[in-house]
Phi, psi and omega in degrees: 000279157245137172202141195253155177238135198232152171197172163100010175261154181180179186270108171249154167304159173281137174122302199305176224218128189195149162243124164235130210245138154237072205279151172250148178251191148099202178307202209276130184284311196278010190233047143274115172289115170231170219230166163220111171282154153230172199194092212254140187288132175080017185239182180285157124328120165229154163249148212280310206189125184237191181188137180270178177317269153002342182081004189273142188225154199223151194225152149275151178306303194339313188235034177297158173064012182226326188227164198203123186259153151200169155249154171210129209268335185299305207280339183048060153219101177297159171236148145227107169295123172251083189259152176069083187258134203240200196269346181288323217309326214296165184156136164304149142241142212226137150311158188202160178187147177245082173252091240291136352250039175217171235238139149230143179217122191303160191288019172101135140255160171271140164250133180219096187259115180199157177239000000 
């Protein structure tokens, strides 16, 4: 019905540059809200960063001025640009949508910032 797919995760330097991508499949992508979560071994899920149908975006402070959510609804795939990326970043990252009344979430990608 709906499924989201994550790719674009890997192991980078502190400083480095990572893209992560989502396509969605399913019902209408644009008039959807989508979120990008993360999640460090022994921590909470939090979320990183969301963007509305509209295009209006949200940040955690933690990576405001570093990561940039965008879309593009022809492709019915959201991004998340990650620059100037430091060793907290590391963490799975998970796509997310809310389609009342249920929850969908892509299987995760690993993210890894090390030198």
């Amino acid at each position: 019905q709906v499924q989201l797919v994550e790719s674009g995760g890997g192991l980078v330097q502190p400083g480095g540059s990572l893209r992560l991508s989502c396509a969605a499949s399913g019902s209408i992508f644009s008039i959807w809200s989508m979120a990008w979560y993360r999640q460090a071994p022994g921590k909470q899920r939090e979320l990183v960063a969301n963007i509305s149908s509209g295009g209006t975006t949200n940040y955690a402070d933690s990576v405001k001025g570093r990561f940039t959510i965008s879309r593009d609804n022809a492709k019915k795939t959201v991004y998340l640009q990650m620059n100037s990326l430091k060793p907290e970043d590391t963490a799975v990252y998970y796509c997310f949508t809310r389609r009342v009344p249920y929850d969908y979430w892509g299987q995760g990608t690993q993210v890894t910032v090390s030198s």
